[in-house]
N, C-alpha and C positions, 0 to 999 in steps of 0.2 A: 745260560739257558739250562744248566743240567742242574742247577738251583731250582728252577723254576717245578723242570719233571721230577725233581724228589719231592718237592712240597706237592706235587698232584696226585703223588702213588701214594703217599701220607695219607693226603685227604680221602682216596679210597678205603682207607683202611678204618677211617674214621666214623666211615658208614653214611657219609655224604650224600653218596651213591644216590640220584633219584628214585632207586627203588622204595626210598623213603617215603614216598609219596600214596605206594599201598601198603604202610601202616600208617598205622594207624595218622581349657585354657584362655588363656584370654588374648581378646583380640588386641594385635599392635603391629603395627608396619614391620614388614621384612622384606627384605633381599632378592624372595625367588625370585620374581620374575627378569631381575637383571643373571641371576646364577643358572637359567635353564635356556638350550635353545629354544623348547617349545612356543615357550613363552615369548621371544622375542620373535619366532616366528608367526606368532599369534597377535600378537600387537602390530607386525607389522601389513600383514596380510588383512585386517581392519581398519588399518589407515588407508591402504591400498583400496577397502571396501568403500570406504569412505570419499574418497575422490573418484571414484565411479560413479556409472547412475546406474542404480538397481533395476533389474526388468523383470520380468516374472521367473520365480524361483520353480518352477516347474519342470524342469530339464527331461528333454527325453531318457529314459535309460540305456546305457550302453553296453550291448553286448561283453556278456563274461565270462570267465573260464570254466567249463561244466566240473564242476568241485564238491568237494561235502565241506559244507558251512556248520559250524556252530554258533548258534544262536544265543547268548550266554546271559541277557539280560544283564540285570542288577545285581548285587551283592543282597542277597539275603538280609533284609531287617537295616538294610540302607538303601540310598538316594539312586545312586551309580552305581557303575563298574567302567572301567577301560584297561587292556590290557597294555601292556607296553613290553614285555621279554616274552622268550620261549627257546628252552632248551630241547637237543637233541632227544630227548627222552618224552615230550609231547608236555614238559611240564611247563605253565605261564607263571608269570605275575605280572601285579597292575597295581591300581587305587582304586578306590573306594570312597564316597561323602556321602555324608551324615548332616544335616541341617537340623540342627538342635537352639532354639528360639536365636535366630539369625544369626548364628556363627557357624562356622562347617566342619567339623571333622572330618581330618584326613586318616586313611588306614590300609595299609598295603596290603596286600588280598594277592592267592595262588589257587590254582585250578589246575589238576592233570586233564588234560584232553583224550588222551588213550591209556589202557589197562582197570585194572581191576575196579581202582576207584575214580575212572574218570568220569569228571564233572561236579564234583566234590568239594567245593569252597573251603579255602584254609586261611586264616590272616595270622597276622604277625601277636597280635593280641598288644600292643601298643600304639596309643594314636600319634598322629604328626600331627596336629592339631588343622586348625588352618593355615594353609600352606603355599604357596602359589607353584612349590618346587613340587608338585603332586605325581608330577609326567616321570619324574628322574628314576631310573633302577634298573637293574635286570636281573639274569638267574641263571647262573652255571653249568654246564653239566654235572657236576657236582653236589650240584644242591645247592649253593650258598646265593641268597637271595641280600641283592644290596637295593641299597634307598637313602632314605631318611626319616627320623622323627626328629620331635621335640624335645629341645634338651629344655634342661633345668633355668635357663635365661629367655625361654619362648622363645627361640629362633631353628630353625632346623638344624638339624645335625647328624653326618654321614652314620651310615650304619648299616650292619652285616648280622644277619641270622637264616634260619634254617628250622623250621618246624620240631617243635621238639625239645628245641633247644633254646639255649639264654643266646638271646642277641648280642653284637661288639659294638659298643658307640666308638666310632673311628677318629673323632678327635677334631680340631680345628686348627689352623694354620698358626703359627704364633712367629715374630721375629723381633727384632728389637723396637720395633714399635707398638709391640705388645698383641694381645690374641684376639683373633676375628670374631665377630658378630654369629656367624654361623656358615654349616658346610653342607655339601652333598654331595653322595656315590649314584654314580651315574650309568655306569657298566662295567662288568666284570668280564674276564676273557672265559672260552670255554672250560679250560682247565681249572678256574676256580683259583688264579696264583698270584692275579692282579687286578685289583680296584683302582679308578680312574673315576674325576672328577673335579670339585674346585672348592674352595673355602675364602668367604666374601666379608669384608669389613667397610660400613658408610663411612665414606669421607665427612666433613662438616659442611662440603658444598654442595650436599647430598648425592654427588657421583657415589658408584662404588668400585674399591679395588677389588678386584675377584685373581686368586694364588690358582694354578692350575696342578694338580696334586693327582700322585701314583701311590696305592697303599701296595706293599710287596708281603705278601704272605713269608712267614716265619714258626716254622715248629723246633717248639723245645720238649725235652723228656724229663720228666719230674718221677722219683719213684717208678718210675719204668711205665709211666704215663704219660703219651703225647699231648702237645695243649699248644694249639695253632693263636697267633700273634697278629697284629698287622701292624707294618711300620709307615710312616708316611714320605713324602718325600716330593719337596716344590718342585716340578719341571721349568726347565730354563727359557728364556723367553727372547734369547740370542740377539737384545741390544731395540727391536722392533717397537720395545715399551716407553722409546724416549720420545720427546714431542717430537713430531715432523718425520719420522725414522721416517715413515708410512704414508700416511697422508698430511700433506700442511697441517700445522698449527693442531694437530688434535696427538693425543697420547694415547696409545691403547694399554689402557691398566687394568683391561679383563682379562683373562683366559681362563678356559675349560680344557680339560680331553673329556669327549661323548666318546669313543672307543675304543676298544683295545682287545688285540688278540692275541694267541699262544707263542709268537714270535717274540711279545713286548713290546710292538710298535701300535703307539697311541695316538688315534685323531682327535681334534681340535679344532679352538679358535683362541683370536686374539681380537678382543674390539674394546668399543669405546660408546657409551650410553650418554646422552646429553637430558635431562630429565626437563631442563626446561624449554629446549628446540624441542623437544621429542626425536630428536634422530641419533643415528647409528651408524656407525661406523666397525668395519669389518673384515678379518683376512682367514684363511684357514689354514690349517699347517699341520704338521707331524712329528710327531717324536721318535724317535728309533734308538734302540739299545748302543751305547758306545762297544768299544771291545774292549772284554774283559766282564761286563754288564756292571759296571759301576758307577752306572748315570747314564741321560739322555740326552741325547744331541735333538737340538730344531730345526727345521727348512720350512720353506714355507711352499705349497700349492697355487698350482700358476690359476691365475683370473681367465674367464673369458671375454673375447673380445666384445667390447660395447658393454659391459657392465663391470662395476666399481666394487663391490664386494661378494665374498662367497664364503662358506662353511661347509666343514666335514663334522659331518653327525655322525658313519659308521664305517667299521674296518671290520673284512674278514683274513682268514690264516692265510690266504694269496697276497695279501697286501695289497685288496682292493679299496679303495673308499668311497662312497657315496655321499651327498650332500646337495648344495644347490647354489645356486650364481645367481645375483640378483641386482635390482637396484628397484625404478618403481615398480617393477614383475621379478617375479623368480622365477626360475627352471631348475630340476634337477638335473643333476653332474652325475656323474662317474672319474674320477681320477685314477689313473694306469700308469704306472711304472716301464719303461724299457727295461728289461734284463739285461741285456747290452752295454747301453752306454747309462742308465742309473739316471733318466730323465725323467719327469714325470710330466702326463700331458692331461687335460680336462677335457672330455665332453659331454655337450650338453645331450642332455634326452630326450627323444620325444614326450610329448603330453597324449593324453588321450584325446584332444580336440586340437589337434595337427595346425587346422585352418588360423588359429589363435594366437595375435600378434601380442595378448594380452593373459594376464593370472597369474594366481601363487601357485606353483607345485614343487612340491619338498619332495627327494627318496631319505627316508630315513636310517633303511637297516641293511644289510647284504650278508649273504647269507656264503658258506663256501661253495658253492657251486657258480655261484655270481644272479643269484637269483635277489634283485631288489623291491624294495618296498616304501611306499608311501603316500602320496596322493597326488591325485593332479583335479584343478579347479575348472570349471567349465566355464561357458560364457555372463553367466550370472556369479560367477567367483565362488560357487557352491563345490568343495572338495570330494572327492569320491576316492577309496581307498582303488591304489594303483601298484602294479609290478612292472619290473624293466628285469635286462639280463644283460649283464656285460660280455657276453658273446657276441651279442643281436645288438646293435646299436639303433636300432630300426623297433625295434619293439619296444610298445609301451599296450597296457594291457590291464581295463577293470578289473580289480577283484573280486567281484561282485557282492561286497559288502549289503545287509542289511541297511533302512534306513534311507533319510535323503538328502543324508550328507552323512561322510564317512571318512578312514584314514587308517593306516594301517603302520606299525611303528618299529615289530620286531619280526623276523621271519626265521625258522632252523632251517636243518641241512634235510630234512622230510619235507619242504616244501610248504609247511604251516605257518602262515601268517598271523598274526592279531592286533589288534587295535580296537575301535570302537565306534558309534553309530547315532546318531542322533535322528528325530523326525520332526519337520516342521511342525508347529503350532497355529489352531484354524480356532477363531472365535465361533459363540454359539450358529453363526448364519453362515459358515460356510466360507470366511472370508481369510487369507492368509493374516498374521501377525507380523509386525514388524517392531523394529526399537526405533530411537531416537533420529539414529544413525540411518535407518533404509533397509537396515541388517534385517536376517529373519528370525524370531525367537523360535530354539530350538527345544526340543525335550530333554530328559535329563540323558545323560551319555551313558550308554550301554556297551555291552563287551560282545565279541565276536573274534573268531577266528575262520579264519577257509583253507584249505589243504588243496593246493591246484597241484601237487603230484602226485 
């Protein structure tokens, strides 16, 4: 770890610093949506809409935190906006689409929310093309904003920049079976010292393997000039990846880590995607720094009782993690550690509609203070961005998002959330819109953030 704090006092010096912030293809099948959880939480919370019967999408509104909201609309001179990080410093990032004669560009987009130039639209000035992995990224306090674009093969590909400056394409998984398809960075820790994510290659039975991958920051001095690196490096998958380890008959040959903090301990999953059941298969787990920090050791995160799978999407510097337990519903989690005896236990969260045997509600982010964030679904399955506190096991709490339907994805240590907002759609007479499915057609996705401290 004292590796870790020398490459962060570097990166200070390098002028990372979010003070930065006041100055100044073609379409073909990819990967994302087996490489992000959004996305599978998005598919499966649809299917979930799916075997429901829809009732009227009008839900009363729920008491909110009295907060100051930003309102953040669209990306200038495109379609969207949706945030997904926010560093200590009030700085965000997100995406951005562009629908240009029925193909979409993707383009990762930053906003400071306070100081001199807050409110200020900055993008990466390189597209991701269309992308399904659009949700994946975050941004340091340091300033080093990770994601993905487009590499030279059409497929995404992890990568690291910072306004300003020349971006780092982070690379793709490669072993003696030779090099993946495509990759993505998914979060960064506060310090700006480790990247965390995955790098996915199609099998021929159109499964895909998905490598679960740590970039570890590296400065070298050239001419008495610093010039920071990033090295990659598989996380171990501790044997779980063999058929039956887990569940009968199925192999989990996926893994991600969604987060990671100053400690070096990375959340996770490990599953398995069937494209032609359409189902999924699912565990969550952790990686943590060996001694010596010469690699990472596995375990895995206990289930709750009456449901079959679960995920960790976020980890803060306490070594909290949030995620969700699910099977045909979800609920969000909280995972806690004993200090003591080195245990770790799950529980489940309240939703904001208590009374509700049914829904999808995801926490996404958690913040150091144990302030969580994400959504919870009402009795029409319609999501609304939400906070929890791993203090209070007992609270759960709208964030009073824009919009009429909402979620929120990243929260800092100020108590600022963001995510993004949609609004239903009403034909010329007044009448709601629906799709094929029962679903509601919504507007295009908007950005927001709210500051409930």
């Amino acid at each position: 770890m004292k590796a870790l704090k020398r490459c962060f006092w570097v990166l200070l010096c390098f002028g990372f610093i979010s003070s930065v912030w006041a100055q100044n293809q073609e379409k073909m099948t990819r990967p994302g949506k087996h490489l992000t959880p959004r996305h599978r939480m998005a598919n499966l919370l649809s299917k979930a809409q799916r075997m429901a019967h829809p009732g009227s999408y009008l839900a009363p509104a729920i008491t909110s935190d009295n907060s100051k909201t930003w309102d953040l609309g669209v990306y200038p001179g495109r379609s969207t906006a949706e945030l997904q990080s926010i560093n200590d410093f009030g700085v965000a990032m997100g995406w951005s689409n562009l629908t240009i004669e029925g193909e979409t560009e993707t383009l990762m987009i930053g906003i400071p929310l306070l100081g001199f130039n807050a409110g200020q639209w900055f993008d990466s000035g390189v597209i991701s093309g269309e992308d399904d992995t659009g949700e994946a990224g975050g941004i340091s306090n340091t300033g080093i904003i990770v994601g993905n674009i487009m590499s030279s093969n059409g497929w995404p590909e992890a990568y690291a920049w910072t306004p300003n400056h020349a971006g780092v394409y982070l690379g793709k998984y490669s072993d003696a079976n030779g090099t993946d398809d495509g990759s993505i960075a998914i979060a960064i820790n506060h310090s700006g010292t480790l990247i965390v994510g995955d790098s996915g290659k199609v099998l021929p039975d159109g499964t895909m393997r998905v490598t679960a991958l740590v970039w570890t920051s590296k400065v070298t001095w050239n001419n008495g000039q610093p010039t920071l690196s990033w090295e990659m490096h598989a996380l171990p998958t501790g044997g779980w990846e063999q058929p039956g380890a887990v569940f009968d008959g199925i192999a989990l040959i996926a893994w991600g880590g969604y987060g990671v903090n100053d400690l070096g301990q990375i959340a996770g999953d490990g599953w398995f995607y069937d494209p032609v059941l359409d189902e999924w298969w699912e565990i969550a787990v952790l990686w943590t720094p060996t001694k010596g920090g010469k690699g990472w050791k596995i375990e895995r995160l206990p289930m709750a009782a009456g449901l079959a799978y679960n995920e960790a999407l976020g980890i803060n510097d306490l070594g909290e993690i949030v995620g969700d337990v699910w099977e045909s519903n979800a609920f969000p989690a909280l995972y806690k550690q004993d200090p003591r005896n080195k245990t770790w236990s799950v529980n489940v969260l309240p939703t904001t509609s208590p009374d509700l045997v049914y829904g999808w509600s995801v926490a996404w982010g958690i913040n150091d203070l144990g302030d969580a964030v994400g959504y919870c679904t009402d009795e029409n399955w319609i999501p609304k961005a939400t906070r929890w506190n791993s203090h209070d096991l007992s609270f759960a709490k709208s964030l009073g998002f824009p919009g009429d339907t909402s979620a929120a994805y990243g929260v800092n240590n100020l108590g600022i959330a963001v995510g993004g907002y949609q609004y239903f759609v009403f034909d010329a007479n007044g009448n709601q819109e629906f799709d094929e499915n029962g679903n509601p057609i919504l507007t295009p996705e908007e950005a927001a953030a709210v500051r409930f401290r």
